[in-house]
Structure formats: structure tokens, C-alpha cells
C-alpha positions in Angstrom: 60.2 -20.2 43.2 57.2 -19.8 45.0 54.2 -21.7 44.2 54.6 -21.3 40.3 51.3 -23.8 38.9 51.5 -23.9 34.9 48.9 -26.1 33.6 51.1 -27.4 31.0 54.7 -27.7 30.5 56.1 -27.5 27.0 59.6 -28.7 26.5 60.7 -26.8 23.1 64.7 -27.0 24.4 67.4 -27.7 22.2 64.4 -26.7 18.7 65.6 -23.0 16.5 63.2 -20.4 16.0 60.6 -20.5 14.5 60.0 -24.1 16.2 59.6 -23.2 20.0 56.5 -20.1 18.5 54.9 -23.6 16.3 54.8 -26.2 18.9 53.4 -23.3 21.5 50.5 -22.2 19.2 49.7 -26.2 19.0 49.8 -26.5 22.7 47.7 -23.7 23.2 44.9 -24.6 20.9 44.5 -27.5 23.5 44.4 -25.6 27.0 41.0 -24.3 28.1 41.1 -20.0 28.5 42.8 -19.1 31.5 45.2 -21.6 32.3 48.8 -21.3 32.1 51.7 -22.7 30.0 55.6 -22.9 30.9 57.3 -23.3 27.6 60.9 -24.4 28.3 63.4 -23.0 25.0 67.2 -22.7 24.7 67.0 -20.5 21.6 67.8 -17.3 23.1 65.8 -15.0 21.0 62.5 -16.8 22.2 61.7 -14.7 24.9 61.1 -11.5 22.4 59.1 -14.4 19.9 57.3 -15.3 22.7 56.3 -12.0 23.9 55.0 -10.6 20.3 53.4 -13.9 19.4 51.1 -13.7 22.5 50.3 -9.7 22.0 49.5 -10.3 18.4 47.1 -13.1 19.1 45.7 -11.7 22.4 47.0 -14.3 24.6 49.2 -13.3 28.2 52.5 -12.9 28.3 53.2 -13.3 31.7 57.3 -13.6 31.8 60.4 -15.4 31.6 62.5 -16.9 33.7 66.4 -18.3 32.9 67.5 -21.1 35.2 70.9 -22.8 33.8 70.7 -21.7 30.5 67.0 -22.7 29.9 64.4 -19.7 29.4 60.9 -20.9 31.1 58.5 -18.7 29.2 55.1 -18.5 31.1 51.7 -17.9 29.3 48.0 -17.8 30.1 44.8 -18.4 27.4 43.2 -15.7 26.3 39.5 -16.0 27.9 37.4 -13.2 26.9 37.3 -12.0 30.2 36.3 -8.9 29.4 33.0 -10.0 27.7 31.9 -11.3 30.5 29.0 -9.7 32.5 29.9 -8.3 36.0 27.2 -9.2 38.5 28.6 -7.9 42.1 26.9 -4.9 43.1 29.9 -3.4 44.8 33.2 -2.3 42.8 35.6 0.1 43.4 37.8 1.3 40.7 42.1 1.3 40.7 42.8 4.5 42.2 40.2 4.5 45.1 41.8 1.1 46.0 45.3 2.9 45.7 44.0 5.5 48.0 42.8 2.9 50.6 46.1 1.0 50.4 48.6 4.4 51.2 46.2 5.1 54.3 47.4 2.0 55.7 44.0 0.7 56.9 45.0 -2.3 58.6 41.5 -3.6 58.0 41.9 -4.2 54.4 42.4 -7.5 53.0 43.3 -7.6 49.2 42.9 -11.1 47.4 44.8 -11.4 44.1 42.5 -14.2 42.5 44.4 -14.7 39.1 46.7 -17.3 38.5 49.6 -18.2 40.9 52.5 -17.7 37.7 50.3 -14.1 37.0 51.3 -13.3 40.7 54.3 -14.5 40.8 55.8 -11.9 38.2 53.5 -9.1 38.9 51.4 -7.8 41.8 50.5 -5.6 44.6 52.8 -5.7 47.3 50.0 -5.9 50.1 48.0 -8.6 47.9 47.3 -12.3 49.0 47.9 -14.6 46.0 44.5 -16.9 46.2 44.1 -18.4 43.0 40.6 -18.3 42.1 40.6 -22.3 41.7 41.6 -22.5 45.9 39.3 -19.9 46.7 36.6 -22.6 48.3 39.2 -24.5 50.0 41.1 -21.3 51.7 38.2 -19.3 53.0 39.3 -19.9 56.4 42.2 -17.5 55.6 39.8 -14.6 55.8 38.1 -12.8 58.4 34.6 -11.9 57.7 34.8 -8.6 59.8 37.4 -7.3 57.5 37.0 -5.4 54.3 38.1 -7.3 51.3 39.3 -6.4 47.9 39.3 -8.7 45.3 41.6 -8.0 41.8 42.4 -10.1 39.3 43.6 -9.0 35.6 40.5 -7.4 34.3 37.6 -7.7 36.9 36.2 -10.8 35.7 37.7 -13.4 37.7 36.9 -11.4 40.7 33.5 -10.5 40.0 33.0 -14.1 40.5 35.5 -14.4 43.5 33.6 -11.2 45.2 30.0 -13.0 44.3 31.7 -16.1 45.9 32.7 -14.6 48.8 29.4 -13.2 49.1 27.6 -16.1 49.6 29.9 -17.6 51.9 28.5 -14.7 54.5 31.3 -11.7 54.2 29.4 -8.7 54.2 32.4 -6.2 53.1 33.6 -7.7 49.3 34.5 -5.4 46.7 35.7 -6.2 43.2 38.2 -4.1 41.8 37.9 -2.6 38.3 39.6 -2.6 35.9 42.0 -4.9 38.2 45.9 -5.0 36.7 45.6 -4.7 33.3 45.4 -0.4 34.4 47.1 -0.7 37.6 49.5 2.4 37.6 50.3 1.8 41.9 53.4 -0.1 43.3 54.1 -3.5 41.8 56.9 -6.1 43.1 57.3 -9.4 41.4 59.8 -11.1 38.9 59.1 -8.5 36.5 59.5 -5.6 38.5 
């Protein structure tokens, strides 16, 4: 599985419904918003509790996986991203990004910024998964010259990725809006 960070791992194997939903909502109450949790449940009709417990209380359902008869369930903290005030002067919303992606501009550098488990089941094809956490240390893996979109779910993390990049000295940083939550173009991933 490549590179799949939770922040916590919660074992709820071998507990019946509605015990792997209780000790989840515990678990979550202590992560800080944003970071991810891998639930780990035998009860096979977790995957549906799982799914409607995070849309009812606004929390990220990212997916599951089944390895051997145990379902991982992977979730991120709600953060309020969208609250959050967008500062980067230069955005460019979903479809213009789609456009620029099916001309095949080899120029283009798109940086996925959320969450390496977000990625992992969902995400561009042409996207680079650089969590926004290893942005600072992985700069070297892009060229100033080139154009660079940066996406994450809803436009906050990148805003603060493309301000980021910004100050490191690239002149061409665009954050894309609304990011995936609306993104209606190709997808590959462990959902897909």
C-alpha cells in the first residue's frame, strides 16, 4: 500500500456494532482537525456505519480497505476548512485546471497537498501526492520554472501550500478552487 500515514490506529476488531461507531467517536474527539484515523473492525456491516456516521457528523470518509478478513476504515477530522480565509492572489477553478490537464502541457506540475490516505483512495491521475506536512522538506522536487497547481479537498490546505510555495521564490503557483470535493475530471485510486 503505498505510503498510507493514519495518525491513529484504532483496533475495534473482534467488538459488534454499535461498538466499532462508540470507540471511533471517542477516538476522534482526541485527534486535532485534519488528521487521519484507520479504524481496524471485523464486524462486517461497519463499513456502511462508518460511512453514515462520518456524513452525519461532517467528518471524511475516506474508504475502506479488507486485508484478511479485517476492514481498515480510514477517516480524517472535520477542520472547518472551508471557513477559512483564502489569501493567494492566484486561483483557478476545477474546470480550467481540467482544460489545462487534457492539453497535455508538459509544464504543469499538479501538487495534491491533502493527506497521503485522502490520495491514496482518490485523486488525479497526473497529481503528485505531497502531503502538506512534507511540503518544506520536498521542495527540491519542484522546478521553479514550471507552472504549479496546488489542490487539496476544499482549497484551504492549498491556499496555504500555494502562499508557501510563494515565498520559497516560485513565481507560477496557483491554488485550485474548489479542489476535490467538486472535481467532476478523471479520478484513479482505491475507490475508483
Amino acid at each position: 500500500m503505498t505510503n498510507m500515514k493514519a495518525n491513529v490506529v484504532l483496533d475495534a476488531k473482534g467488538l459488534a456494532c454499535p461498538m466499532p461507531i462508540v470507540k471511533t467517536k471517542k477516538a476522534m474527539n482526541n485527534l486535532e482537525a485534519g488528521q487521519v484515523i484507520e479504524v481496524l473492525a471485523t464486524d462486517k456491516g461497519s463499513k456502511a456505519d462508518m460511512k453514515a456516521w462520518a456524513e452525519s457528523t461532517g467528518h471524511q470518509y475516506l474508504g475502506t480497505i479488507e486485508e484478511g478478513g479485517v476492514l481498515k476504515h480510514y477517516l480524517r477530522k472535520s477542520s472547518n476548512d472551508e471557513t477559512i480565509e483564502k489569501k493567494h492572489p492566484n486561483v483557478i477553478n476545477n474546470e480550467d485546471l481540467e482544460k489545462k490537464l487534457a492539453s497535455a502541457n508538459d509544464n504543469i506540475i499538479l501538487v495534491d497537498v491533502r493527506e497521503s490516505a485522502e490520495y491514496v483512495f482518490n485523486h488525479i491521475p497526473q497529481a503528485l501526492s505531497i502531503p502538506l506536512d512534507e511540503l518544506d522538506e520536498r521542495l527540491s522536487e519542484l522546478n521553479r520554472e514550471n507552472e504549479i497547481y496546488v489542490i487539496c479537498r476544499t482549497g484551504s490546505r492549498s491556499d496555504f501550500a500555494a502562499q508557501k510555495l510563494a515565498e520559497q521564490g516560485f513565481k507560477k503557483v496557483m491554488n485550485v478552487i474548489p479542489g476535490m470535493s467538486k472535481w467532476t475530471g478523471n479520478t484513479t485510486g482505491l475507490n475508483n
